[in-house]
C-alpha positions in Angstrom: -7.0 21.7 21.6 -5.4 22.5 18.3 -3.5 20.4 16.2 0.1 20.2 15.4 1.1 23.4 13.3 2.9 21.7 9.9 6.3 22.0 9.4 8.1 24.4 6.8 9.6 22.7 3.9 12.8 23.5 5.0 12.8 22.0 8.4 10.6 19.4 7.6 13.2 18.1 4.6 16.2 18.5 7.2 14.7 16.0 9.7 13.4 13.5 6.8 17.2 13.9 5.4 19.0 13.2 8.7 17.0 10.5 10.2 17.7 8.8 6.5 21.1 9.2 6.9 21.5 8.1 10.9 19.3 5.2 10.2 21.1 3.6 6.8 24.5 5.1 6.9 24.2 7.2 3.9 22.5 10.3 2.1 18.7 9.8 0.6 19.0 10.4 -3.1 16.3 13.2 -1.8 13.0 14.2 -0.4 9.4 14.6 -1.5 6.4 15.8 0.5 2.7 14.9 -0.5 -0.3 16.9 1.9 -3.0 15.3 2.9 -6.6 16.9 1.8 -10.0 18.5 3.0 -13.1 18.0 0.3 -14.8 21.1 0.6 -17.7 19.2 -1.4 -17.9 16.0 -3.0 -18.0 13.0 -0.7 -18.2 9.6 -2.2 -18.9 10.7 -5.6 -15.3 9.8 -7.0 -16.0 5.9 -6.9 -19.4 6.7 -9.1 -17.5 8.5 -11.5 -19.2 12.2 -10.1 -17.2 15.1 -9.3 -15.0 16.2 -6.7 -14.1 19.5 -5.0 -10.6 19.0 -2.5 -7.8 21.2 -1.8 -4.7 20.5 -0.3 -3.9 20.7 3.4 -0.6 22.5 4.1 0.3 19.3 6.3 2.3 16.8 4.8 3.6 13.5 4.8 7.6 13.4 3.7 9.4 10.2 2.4 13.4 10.1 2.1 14.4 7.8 -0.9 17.3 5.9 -1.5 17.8 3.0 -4.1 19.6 -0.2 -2.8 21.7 -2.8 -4.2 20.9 -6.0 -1.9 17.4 -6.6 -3.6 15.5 -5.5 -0.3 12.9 -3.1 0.6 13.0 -1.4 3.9 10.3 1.1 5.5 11.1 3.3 8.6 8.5 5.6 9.8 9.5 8.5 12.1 6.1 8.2 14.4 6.6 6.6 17.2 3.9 3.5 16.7 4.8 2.2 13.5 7.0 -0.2 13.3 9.7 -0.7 10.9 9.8 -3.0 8.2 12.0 -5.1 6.0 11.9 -7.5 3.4 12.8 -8.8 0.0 11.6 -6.6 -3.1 10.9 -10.4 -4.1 8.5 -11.3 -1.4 6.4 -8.1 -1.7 2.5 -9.0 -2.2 -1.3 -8.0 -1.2 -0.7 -8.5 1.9 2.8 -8.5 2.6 3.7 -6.5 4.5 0.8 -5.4 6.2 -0.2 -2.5 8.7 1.2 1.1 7.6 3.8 -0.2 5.4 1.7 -2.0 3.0 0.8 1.7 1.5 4.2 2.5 0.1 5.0 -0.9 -0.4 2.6 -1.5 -2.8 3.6 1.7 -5.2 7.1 -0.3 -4.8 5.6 -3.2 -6.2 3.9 -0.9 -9.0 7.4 -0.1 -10.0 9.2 -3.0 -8.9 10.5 -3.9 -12.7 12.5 -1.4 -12.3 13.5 -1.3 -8.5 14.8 -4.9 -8.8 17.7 -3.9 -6.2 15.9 -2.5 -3.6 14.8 0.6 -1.9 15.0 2.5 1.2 12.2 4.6 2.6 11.6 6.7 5.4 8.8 9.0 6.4 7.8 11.5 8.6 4.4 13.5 8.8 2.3 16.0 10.2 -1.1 15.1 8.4 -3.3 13.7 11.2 -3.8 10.1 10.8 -7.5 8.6 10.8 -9.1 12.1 10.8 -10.8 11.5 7.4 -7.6 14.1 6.0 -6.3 11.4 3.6 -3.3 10.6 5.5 -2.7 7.4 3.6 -3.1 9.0 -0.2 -0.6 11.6 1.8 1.5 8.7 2.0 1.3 6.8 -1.3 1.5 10.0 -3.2 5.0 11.0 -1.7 6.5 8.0 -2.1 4.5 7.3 -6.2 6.6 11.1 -6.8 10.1 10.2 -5.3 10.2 6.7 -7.0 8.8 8.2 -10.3 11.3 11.1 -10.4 14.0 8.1 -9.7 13.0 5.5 -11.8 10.2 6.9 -14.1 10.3 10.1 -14.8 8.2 9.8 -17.7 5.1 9.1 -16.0 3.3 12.1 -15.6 1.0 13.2 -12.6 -2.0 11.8 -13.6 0.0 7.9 -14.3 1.2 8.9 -10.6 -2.0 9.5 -9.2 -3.2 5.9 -10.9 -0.2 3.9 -9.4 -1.0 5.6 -6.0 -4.7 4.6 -6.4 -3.7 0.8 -7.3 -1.7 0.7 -4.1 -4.8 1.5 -2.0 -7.1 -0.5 -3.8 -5.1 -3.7 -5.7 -1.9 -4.2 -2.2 -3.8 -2.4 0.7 -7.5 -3.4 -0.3 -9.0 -0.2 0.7 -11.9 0.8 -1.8 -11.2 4.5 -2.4 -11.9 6.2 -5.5 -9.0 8.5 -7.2 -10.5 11.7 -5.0 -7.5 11.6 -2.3 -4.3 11.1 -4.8 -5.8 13.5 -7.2 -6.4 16.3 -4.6 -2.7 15.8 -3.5 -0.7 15.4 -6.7 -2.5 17.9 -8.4 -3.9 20.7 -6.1 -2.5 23.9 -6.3 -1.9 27.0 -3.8 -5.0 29.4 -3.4 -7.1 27.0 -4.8 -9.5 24.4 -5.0 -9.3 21.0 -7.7 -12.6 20.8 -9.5 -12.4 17.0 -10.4 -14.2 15.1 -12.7 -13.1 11.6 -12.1 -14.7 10.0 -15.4 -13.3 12.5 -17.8 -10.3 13.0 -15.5 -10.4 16.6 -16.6 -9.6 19.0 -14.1 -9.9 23.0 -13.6 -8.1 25.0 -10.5 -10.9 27.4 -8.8 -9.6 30.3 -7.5 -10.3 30.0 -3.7 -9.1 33.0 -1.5 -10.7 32.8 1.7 -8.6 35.4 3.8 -9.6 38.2 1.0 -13.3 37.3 1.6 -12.0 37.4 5.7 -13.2 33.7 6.0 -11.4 30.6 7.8 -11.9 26.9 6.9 -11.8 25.0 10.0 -11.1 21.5 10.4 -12.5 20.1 13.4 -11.1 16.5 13.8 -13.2 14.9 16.5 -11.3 12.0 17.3 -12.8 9.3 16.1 -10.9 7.0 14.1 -12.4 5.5 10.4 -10.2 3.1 8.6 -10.9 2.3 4.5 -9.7 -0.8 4.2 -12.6 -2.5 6.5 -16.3 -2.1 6.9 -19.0 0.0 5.9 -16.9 2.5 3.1 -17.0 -0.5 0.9 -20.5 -1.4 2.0 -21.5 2.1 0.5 -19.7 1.5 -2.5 -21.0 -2.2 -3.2 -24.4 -0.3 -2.7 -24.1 2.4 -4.8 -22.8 -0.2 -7.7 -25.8 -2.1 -6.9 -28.0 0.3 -7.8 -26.3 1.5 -10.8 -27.1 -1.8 -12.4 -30.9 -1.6 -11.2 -30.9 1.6 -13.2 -29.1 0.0 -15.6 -26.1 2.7 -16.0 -22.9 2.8 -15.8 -22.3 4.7 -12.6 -24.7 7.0 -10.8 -23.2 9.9 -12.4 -25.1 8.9 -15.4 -28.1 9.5 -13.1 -29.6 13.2 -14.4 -31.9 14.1 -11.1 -33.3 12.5 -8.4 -36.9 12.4 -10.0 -34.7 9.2 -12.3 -34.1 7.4 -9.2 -38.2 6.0 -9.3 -37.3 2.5 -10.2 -35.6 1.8 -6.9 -38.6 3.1 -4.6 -39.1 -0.6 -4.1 -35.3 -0.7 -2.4 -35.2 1.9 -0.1 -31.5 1.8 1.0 -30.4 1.8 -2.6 -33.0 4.8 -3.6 -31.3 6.9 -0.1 -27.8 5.8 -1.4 -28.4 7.1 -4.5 -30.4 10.0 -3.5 -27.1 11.3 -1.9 -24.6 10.4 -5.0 -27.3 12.2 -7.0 -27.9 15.4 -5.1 -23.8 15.7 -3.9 -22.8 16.1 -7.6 -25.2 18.7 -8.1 -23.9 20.0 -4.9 -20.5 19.9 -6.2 -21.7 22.3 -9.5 -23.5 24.8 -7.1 -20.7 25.3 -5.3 -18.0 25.7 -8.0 -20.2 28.1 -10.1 -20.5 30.3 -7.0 -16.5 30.0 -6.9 -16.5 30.7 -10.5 -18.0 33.7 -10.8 -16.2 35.4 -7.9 -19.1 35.4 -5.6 -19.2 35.7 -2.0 -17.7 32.0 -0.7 -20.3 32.6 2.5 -22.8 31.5 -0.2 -21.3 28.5 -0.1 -22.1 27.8 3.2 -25.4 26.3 3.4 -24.6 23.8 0.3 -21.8 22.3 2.6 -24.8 21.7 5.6 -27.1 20.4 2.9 -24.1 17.6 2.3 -23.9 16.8 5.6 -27.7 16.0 6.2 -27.3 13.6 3.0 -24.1 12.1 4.5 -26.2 11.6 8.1 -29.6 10.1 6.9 -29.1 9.1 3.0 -25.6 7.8 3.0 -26.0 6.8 6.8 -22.1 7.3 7.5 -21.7 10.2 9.9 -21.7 9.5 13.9 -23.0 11.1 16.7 -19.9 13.3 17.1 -19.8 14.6 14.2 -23.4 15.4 14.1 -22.8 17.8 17.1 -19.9 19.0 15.9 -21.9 20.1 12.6 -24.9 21.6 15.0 -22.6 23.3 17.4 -20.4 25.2 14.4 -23.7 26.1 13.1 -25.6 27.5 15.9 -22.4 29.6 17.1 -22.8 31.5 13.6 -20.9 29.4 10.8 -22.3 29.7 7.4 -21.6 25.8 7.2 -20.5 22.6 7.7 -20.2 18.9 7.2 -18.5 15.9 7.9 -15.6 14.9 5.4 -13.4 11.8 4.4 -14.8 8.0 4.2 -17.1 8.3 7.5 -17.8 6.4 10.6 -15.9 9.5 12.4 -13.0 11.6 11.2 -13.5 15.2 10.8 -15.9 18.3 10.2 -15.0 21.2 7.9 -16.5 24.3 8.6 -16.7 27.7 6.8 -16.6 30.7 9.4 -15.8 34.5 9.3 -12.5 35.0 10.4 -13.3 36.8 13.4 -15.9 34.6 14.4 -13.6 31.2 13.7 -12.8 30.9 17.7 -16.0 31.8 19.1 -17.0 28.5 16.8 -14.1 26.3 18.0 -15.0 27.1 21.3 -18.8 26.2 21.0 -17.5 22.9 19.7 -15.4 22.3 22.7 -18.1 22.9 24.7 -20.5 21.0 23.2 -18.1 18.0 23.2 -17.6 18.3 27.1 -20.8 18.5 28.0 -21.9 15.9 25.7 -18.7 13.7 27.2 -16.9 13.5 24.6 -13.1 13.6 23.7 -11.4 17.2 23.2 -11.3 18.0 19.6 -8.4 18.9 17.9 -9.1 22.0 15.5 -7.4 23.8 12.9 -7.6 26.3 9.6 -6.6 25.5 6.4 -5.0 27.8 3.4 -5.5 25.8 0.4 -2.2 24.5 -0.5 0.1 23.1 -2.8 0.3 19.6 -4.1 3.2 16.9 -3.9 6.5 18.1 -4.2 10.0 17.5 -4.5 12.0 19.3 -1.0 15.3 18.2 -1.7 
């Protein structure tokens, strides 16, 4: 079973445009699309100031903007299970609202100096939501790039992908890192965003997978994760834990795993640290093969290796993804691994085009024999970043 196709720009902007206008009786003041992201390597390094390796999804998430003059906020979604939302720009706190809407909402509150009559937001998407694609930085990031073309335009992408980040972390309470806003404010067609998240310097790696006549798959398995609870901020108390035990600043200032000998009395930290450790020097392999216009299958195993970190160091991957990963394998990918916060989501695998639904199928099979759910599966072309439509 595949996943939803994303929409062109075009259509896409039309329906965000005219459910604006049918549902508040007059014209946005425009619309702004932000995608949703697949890491091809890098996975919980952002919060330990490591580096990051994303690109862009061609699904998107679309937010209609208009200002108000009443002094409310109001938040319409076009999915069918969230509900709408209204308040006073006044009352907005952690907290308030909650659910979906607490994500723009709080890059409303960011601004709210200068949104002191209220504003209107609707959205409509295609990124799947609790697949582990970053539908929520999808969401912040549209929103953080309508109100700062409207009211700020002299905050640049960077102070954008901050103010998206605060919304997560500081309103929502989820514990990301600046990974998922970076990848979709900054990411750029054809290639993939080499991050480093202390420096916040970033490079554009060419990444043209249909010249090399390979697909990257996204297998979403149908489990759903959520940030804002449970054991993501477990991992990331952990990891802080035993940054101070090796008295630095982050793990990134951890040089090799031989370094990690004064936690061999705390074997959960030394295993979480193990994988922050060996996934940034993951993250280098991978973008000096990119670099020097190598063959991307080389890739390949490096994106397995992160996977067998992610099961047994990090301890966040589940049983469905683990045969999602095995079954992509054996059926001839060069690699795969699970992606996003854990505790389910999705797989990304790197196949040869003509091979890429002999793969999906072995999945499929493997899921139904093993009784699980269908997975939903589709390829990504590394995409653009956030974007104003109309």
């Amino acid at each position: 079973m595949s996943a939803g196709k994303p929409s062109t720009d075009e259509a896409a902007a039309a329906r965000a445009h005219g459910a604006f206008t049918e549902r508040f009786g007059v014209a946005p003041e425009g619309v702004w699309a932000a995608p949703g992201r697949v890491n091809v390597i890098g996975e919980h390094t952002d919060y330990n100031d490591g580096y990051v390796l994303p690109v862009a999804l061609p699904h998107t998430t679309r937010a209609a903007v208009g200002r108000r003059t009443d002094g409310r906020v109001a938040f319409v979604s076009l999915q069918g299970d969230a509900d709408p939302v209204e308040l006073p720009v006044d009352e907005l706190a952690p907290g308030r609202p909650r659910g979906w809407a607490g994500y723009p909402a709080g890059v409303v509150e960011g601004l709210r100096d200068r949104l002191a009559g209220g504003v209107s937001v609707l959205v409509d998407t295609d990124v799947p939501v609790g697949a582990g694609l970053s539908s929520s930085a999808a969401l912040t990031c549209s929103v953080a790039l309508a109100l700062g073309d409207l009211v700020a335009p002299e905050l640049g992408r960077l102070d954008l992908v901050e103010l998206a980040r605060r919304s997560e972390n500081d309103f929502v309470g989820a514990p990301t890192g600046i990974l998922d806003q970076s990848a979709s404010l900054l990411c750029t067609a054809g290639h993939a965003l080499f991050l480093d998240t202390r420096q916040r310097r970033t490079e554009q790696v060419p990444l043209d997978l249909a010249a090399a006549g390979l697909e990257l798959l996204v297998v979403d398995t149908g489990t759903s994760h959520t940030h804002a609870e449970g054991g993501y901020g477990d991992r990331r108390r952990e990891c802080e834990d035993a940054a101070a035990r090796l008295r630095v600043a982050a793990l990134r200032d951890v040089p090799d795993v031989a370094s990690l000998a004064p936690l061999e009395d705390h074997p959960l930290l030394l295993r979480r640290a193990r994988h922050i450790v060996t996934e940034n020097a993951r993250v280098l392999r991978v973008v000096d093969i990119l670099r020097d216009a190598g063959d991307p299958r080389r890739i390949g195993p490096v994106l397995t290796e992160g996977h067998i970190s992610l099961r047994d160091d990090f301890q966040i991957s589940t049983v469905e993804l683990d045969a999602c990963v095995e079954a992509a394998v054996e059926a001839g990918a060069h690699g795969a691994r699970m992606v996003g916060g854990g505790f389910g989501g999705s797989v990304v695998v790197l196949v040869d085009r003509d091979r890429a639904g002999l793969v999906a199928d072995a999945v499929a099979e493997r899921f139904a024999r093993d009784g699980y759910a269908a997975p939903r599966t589709f390829d990504v072309v590394p995409s653009a970043g956030a974007r104003r439509l109309v």
